[in-house]
C-alpha positions as CSV (number, residue, x, y, z in Angstrom):
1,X,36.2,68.8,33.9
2,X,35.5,68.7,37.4
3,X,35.0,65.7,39.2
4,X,31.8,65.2,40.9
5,X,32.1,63.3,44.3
6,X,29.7,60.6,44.8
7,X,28.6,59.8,48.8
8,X,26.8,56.7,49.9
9,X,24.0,58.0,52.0
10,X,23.9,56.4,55.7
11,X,21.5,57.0,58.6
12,X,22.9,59.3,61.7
13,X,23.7,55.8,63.5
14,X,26.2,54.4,60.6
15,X,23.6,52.5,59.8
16,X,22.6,52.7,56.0
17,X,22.3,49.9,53.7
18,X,25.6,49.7,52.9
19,X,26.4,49.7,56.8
20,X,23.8,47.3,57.7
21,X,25.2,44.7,54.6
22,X,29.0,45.0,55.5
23,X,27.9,44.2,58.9
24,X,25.9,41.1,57.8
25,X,28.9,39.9,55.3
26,X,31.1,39.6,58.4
27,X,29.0,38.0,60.6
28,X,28.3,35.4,58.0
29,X,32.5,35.6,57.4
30,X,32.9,34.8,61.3
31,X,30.0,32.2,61.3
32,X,31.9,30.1,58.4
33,X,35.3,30.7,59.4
34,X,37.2,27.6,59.0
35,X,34.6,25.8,56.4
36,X,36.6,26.7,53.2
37,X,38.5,24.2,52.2
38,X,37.1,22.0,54.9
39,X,35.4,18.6,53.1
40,X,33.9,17.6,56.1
41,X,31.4,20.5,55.7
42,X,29.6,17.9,53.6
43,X,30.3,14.8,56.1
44,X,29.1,16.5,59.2
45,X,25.3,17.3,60.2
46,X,23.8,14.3,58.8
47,X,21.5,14.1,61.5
48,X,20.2,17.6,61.6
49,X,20.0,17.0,57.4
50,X,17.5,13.5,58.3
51,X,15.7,15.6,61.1
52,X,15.1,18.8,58.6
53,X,13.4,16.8,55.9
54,X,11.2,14.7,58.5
55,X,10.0,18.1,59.7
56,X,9.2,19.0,56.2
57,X,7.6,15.3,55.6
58,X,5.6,16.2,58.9
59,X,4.0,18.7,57.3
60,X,3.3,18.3,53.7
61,X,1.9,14.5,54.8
62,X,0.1,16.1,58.0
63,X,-3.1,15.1,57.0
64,X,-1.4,11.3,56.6
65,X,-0.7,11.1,60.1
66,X,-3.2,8.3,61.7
67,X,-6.1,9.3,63.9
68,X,-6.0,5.8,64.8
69,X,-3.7,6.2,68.0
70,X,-4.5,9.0,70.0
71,X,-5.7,11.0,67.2
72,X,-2.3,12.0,66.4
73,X,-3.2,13.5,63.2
74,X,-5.8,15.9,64.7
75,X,-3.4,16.9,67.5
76,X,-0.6,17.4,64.9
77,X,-2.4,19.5,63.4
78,X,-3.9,22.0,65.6
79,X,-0.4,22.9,66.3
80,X,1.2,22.5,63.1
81,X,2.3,26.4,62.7
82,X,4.6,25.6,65.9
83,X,6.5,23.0,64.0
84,X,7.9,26.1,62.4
85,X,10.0,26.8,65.5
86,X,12.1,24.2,65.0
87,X,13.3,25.6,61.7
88,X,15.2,28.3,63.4
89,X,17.0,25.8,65.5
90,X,17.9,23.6,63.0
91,X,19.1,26.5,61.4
92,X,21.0,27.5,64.7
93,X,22.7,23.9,65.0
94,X,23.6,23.4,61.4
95,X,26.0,26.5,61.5
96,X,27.2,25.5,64.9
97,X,27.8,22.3,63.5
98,X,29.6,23.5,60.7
99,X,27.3,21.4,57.7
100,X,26.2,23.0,54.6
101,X,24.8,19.3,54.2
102,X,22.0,20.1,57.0
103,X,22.0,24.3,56.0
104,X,20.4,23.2,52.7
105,X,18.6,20.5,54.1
106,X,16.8,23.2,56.3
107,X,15.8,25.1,53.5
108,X,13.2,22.3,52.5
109,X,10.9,22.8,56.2
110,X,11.0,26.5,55.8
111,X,10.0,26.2,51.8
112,X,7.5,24.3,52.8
113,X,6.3,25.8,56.1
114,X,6.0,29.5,54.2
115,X,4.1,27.8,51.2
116,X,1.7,26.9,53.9
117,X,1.3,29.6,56.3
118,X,3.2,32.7,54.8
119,X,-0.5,33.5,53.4
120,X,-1.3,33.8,56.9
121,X,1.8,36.2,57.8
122,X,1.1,38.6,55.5
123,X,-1.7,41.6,56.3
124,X,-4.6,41.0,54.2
125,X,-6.8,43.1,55.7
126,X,-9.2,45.3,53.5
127,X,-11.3,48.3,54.1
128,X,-15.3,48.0,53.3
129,X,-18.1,45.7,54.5
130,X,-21.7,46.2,55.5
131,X,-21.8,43.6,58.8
132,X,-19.4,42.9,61.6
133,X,-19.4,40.1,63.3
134,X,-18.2,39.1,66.8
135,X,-17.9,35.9,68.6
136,X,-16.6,34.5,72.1
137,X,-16.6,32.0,74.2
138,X,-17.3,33.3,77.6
139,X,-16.1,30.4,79.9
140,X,-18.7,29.4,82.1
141,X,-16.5,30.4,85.1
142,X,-15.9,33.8,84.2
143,X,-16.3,36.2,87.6
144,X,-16.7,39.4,85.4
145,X,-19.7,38.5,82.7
146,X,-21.4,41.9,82.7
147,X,-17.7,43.6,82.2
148,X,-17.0,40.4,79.6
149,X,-20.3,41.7,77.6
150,X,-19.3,45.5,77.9
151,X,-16.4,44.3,76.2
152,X,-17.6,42.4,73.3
153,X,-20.3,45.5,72.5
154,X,-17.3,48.0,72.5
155,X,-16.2,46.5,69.0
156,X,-18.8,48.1,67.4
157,X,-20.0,44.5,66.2
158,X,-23.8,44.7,64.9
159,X,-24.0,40.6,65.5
160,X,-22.6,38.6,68.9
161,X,-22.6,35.4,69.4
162,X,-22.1,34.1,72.5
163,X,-20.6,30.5,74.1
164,X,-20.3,28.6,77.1
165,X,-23.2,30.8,78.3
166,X,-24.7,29.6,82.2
167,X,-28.4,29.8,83.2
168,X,-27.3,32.0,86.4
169,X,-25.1,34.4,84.0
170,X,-27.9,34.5,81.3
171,X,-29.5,37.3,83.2
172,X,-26.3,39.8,83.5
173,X,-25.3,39.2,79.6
174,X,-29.3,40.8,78.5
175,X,-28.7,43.8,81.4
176,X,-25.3,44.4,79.9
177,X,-26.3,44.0,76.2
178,X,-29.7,45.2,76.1
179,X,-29.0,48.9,75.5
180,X,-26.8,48.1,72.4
181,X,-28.6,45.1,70.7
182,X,-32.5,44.8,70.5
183,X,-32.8,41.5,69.3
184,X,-31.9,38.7,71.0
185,X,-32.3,35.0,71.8
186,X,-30.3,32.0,74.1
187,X,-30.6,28.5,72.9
188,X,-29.1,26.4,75.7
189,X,-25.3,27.5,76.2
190,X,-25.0,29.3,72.9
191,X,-27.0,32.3,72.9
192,X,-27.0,35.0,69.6
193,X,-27.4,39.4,70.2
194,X,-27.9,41.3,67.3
195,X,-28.8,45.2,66.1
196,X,-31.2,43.5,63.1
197,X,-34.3,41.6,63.4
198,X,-33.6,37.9,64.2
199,X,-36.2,35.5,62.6
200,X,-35.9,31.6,62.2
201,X,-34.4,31.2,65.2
202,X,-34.2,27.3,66.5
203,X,-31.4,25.0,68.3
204,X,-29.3,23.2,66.0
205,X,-28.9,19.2,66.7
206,X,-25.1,18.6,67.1
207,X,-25.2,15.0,68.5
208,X,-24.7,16.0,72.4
209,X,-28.3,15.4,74.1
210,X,-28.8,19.4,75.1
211,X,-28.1,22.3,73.0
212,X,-24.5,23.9,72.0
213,X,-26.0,24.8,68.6
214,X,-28.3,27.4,67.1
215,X,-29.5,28.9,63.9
216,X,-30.8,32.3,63.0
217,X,-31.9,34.4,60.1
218,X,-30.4,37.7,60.7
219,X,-32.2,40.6,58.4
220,X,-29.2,43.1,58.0
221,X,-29.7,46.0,55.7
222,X,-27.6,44.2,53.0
223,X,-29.7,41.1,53.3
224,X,-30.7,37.9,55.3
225,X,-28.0,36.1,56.1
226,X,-28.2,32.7,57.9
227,X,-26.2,33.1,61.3
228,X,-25.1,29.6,63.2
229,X,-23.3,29.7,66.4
230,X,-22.0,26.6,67.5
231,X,-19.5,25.2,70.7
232,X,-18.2,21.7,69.7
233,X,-17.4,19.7,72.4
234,X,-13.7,20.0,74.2
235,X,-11.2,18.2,73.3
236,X,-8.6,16.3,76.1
237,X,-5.1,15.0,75.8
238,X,-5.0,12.3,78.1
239,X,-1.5,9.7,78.8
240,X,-3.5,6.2,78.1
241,X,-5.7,7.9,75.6
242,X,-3.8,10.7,73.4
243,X,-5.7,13.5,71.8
244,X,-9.6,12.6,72.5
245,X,-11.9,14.5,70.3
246,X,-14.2,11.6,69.0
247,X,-17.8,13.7,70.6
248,X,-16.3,16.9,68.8
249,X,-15.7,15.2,65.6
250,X,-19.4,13.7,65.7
251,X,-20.6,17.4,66.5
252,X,-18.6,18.8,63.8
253,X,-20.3,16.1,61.2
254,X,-23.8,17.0,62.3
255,X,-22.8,20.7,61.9
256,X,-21.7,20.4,59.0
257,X,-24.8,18.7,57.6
258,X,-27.3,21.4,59.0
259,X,-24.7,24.0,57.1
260,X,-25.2,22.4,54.0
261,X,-29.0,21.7,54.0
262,X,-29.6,25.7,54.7
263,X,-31.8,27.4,52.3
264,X,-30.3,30.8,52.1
265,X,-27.0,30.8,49.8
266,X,-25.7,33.5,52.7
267,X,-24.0,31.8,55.8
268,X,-22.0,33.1,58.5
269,X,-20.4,30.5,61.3
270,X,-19.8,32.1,64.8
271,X,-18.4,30.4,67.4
272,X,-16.1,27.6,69.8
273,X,-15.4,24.8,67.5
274,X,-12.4,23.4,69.4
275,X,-10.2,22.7,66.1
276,X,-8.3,24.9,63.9
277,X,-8.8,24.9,60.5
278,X,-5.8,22.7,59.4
279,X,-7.7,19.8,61.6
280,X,-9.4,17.2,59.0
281,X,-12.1,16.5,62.1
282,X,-13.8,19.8,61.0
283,X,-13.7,19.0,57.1
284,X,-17.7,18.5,57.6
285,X,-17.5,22.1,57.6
286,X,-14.3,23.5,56.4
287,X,-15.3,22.0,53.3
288,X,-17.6,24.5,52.5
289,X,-17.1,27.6,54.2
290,X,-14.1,30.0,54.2
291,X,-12.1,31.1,57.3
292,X,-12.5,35.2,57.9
293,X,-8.6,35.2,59.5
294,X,-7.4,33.4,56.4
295,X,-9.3,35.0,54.0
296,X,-9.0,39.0,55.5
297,X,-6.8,38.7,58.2
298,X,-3.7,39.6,59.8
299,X,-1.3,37.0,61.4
300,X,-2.9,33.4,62.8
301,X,-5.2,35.3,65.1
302,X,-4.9,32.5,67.8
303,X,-7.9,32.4,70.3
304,X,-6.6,30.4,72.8
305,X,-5.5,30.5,75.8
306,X,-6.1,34.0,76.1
307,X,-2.9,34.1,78.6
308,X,-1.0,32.7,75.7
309,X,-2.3,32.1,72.6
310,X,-1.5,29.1,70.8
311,X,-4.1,28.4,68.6
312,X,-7.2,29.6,66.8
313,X,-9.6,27.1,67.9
314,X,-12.9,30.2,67.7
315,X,-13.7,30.7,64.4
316,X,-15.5,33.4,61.9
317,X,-16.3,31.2,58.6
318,X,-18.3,32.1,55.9
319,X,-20.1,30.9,52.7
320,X,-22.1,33.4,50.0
321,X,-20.5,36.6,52.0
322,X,-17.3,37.8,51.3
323,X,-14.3,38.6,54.2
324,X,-12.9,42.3,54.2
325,X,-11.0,41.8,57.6
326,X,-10.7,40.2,60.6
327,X,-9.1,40.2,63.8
328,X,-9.2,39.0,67.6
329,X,-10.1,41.7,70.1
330,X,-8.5,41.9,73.8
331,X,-8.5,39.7,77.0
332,X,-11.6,39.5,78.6
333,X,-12.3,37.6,81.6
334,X,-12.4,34.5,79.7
335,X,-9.7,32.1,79.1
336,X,-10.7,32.4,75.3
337,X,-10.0,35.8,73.3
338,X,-12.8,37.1,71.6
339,X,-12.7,37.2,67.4
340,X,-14.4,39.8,65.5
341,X,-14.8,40.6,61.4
342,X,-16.2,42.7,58.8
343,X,-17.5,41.2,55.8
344,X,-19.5,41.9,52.6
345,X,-23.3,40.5,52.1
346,X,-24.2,42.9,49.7
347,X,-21.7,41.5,47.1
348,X,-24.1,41.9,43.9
349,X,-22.8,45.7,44.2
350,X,-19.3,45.4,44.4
């Protein structure tokens, strides 16, 4: 019987699974040269062990952390998908280091970082939907608003809301937007563009003395659905004072109550709220609606600063609707990026 010759399959660069494994298997040999044998491996690194599982305390008990000084708490965790950075340097040091003691200790923070954002790595994007959405926060100092508007109507969004809006700009945001939306209204700083009749329309009362709020009852093809837009006050980190955000967590309250005494049972939530939505301040209202870039979206979708984003602080949330995707759209002349999604209002026929 002949014998039949049997040839692992590589790429043209040597670089086929068996290749790329092999490779891997002695860069791991070279990286723990010198531990076998070695009983110190379990002596040494007892630092970077202690360090590992207070990064992983950090963020399981996040929500422990005191607002009391400095809102710590809230400042923890508007960031807290950075503390994932230190994971990989952990990692880095612990091999350096020579200490399986502090390799498995790492394994705890990254267990523990991916059971609370790898939901947020993976692409959950969907097709479908019968109403996108779009929201930005101008900046009030923007030198390009009629190009800033041109921009926000190029994604194809049937509903805009708008943030941070000045009386003087007020005038070039209708020019630019008139042509694509027909319906329109500006309560105070916030103002609201849509392709659909807009009815209902009133300021909401966010605890500031003049208007960053406002309500509107958007007829869509699908449906009414009850459209807020909303800029929460800024938040400051300050040396004597820490993480100041008591204003914005009053606004967010008094959001949160007009959200929940709405009559219609479909709510969409455009706008600045200055908080992610790991930050307890905006429970008031992340208690009840859903988050379109968790829900439908690709990646943490951070919003700001548009130069380098390092959180999502603008947010798409919903209640009664359902996501099919989301996603944040490109720099503007603002130092926030715009946020866009497509969801479902007609949900009775899916």
């Amino acid at each position: 019987m002949a014998q039949q010759a049997y040839v692992t399959e590589t790429d043209s660069d040597g670089s086929g699974p068996e290749s790329r494994i092999s490779r891997f298997r002695r860069l791991l040999g070279r990286l723990t040269a010198g531990w076998r044998g070695d009983p110190r491996i379990w002596r040494r690194g007892l630092v970077l062990a202690a360090l590992a599982l207070l990064l992983a305390l950090v963020m399981v008990l996040h929500s422990r952390i005191p607002n009391a000084v400095g809102n710590l708490g809230s400042l923890t965790e508007t960031f807290l998908p950075w503390l994932g950075l230190a994971i990989p340097v952990l990692l880095l040091l612990a091999l350096v280091r020579k200490s399986l003691t502090a390799l498995i200790a790492v394994l705890v923070p990254a267990i523990v970082w991916l059971n609370i954002f790898g939901g947020l790595v993976t692409d959950k994007t969907g097709a479908g939907g019968d109403l996108t959405v779009a929201t930005h926060n101008v900046n009030a100092d923007n030198a390009d608003p009629a190009g800033t508007a041109r921009d926000v109507a190029a994604s194809g969004a049937d509903v805009v809301a708008l943030e941070e809006l000045t009386g003087a700009a007020v005038p070039t945001y209708e020019d630019a937007l008139e042509s694509t939306y027909k319906y329109h209204s500006v309560e105070g700083t916030v103002g609201l563009w849509s392709k659909y009749p807009l009815t209902g329309v009133r300021s909401v009362d966010i605890k500031l003395g003049w208007t960053r709020a406002m309500r509107a009852t958007v007829t869509t093809p699908a449906g009414q659905v009850a459209v807020y837009v909303a800029h929460l006050p800024s938040v400051r980190v300050k040396l004597e004072a820490g993480f100041t955000a008591r204003q914005r967590d009053k606004s967010a309250n008094a959001l949160g109550e007009a959200i929940a005494d709405e009559k219609l049972t479909k709510v969409v939530l455009l706008g600045d709220l200055n908080g992610t939505m790991n930050d307890r301040a905006l429970n008031a209202v992340t208690a009840q609606m859903r988050s379109t870039q968790g829900a439908a979206g690709s990646g943490f979708g951070f919003s700001w600063p548009a130069s380098f984003p390092m959180a999502r602080i603008d947010q798409i949330m919903v209640k009664g609707v359902e996501p099919m995707s989301s996603w944040t759209l490109p720099e503007t002349g603002s130092d926030h990026l715009p946020v866009a999604a497509r969801v479902k209002v007609d949900t009775d026929s899916s």
